[in-house]
C-alpha positions as CSV (number, residue, x, y, z in Angstrom):
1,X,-87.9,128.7,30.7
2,X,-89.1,131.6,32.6
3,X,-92.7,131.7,34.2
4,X,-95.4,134.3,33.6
5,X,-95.6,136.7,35.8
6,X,-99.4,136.6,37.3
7,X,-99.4,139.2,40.0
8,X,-97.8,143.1,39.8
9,X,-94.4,141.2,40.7
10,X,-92.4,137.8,40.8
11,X,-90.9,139.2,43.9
12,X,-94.3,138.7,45.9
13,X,-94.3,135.1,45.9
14,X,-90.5,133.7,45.5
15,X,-89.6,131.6,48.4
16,X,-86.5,130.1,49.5
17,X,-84.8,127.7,47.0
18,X,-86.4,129.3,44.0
19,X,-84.2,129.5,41.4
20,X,-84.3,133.5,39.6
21,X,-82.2,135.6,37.9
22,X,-81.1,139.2,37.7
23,X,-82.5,140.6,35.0
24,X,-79.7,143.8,34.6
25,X,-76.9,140.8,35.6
26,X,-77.3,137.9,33.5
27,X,-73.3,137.5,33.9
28,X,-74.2,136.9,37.5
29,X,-76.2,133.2,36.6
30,X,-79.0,131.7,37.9
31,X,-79.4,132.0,41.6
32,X,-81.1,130.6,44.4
33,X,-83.7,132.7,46.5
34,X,-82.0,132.0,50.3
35,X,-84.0,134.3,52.0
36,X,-87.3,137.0,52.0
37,X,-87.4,139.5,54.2
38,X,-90.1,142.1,53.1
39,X,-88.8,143.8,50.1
40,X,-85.1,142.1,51.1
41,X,-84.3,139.2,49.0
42,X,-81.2,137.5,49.6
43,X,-80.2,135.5,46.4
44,X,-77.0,133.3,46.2
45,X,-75.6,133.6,42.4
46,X,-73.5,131.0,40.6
47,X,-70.9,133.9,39.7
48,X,-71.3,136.6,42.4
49,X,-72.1,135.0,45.2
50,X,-74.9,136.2,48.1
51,X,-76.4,139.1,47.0
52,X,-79.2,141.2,48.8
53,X,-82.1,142.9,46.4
54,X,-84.5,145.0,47.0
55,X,-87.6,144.0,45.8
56,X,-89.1,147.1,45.3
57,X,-86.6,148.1,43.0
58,X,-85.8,145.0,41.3
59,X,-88.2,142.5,40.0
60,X,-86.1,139.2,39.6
61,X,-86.9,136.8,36.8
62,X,-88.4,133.0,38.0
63,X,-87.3,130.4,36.4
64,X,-88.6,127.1,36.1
């Protein structure tokens, strides 16, 4: 289940331990938000491990 999406981006209010996923790498899994950083989002992914977004150019999917 994925959540609406209120504001102009997801991105502005994920936290750590949020659970998202990559919406151009659904092979990656679901991940968990570790870290937010500004625009810097450092996700840990079931299949690819810690990966670093930028926020401002990817808006990760929340899911519930």
């Amino acid at each position: 289940m994925f959540w609406p999406v209120l504001e102009d981006s997801v991105n502005s209010i994920l936290a750590p331990g949020m659970r998202v996923r990559h919406p151009n790498q659904p092979e990656w899994g679901i991940g968990q938000v570790q870290s937010v950083i500004g625009a810097r989002i450092t996700v840990n992914f079931e299949h690819a491990g810690k990966v670093v977004i930028n926020g401002d150019v990817i808006t990760l999917d929340l899911i519930a």
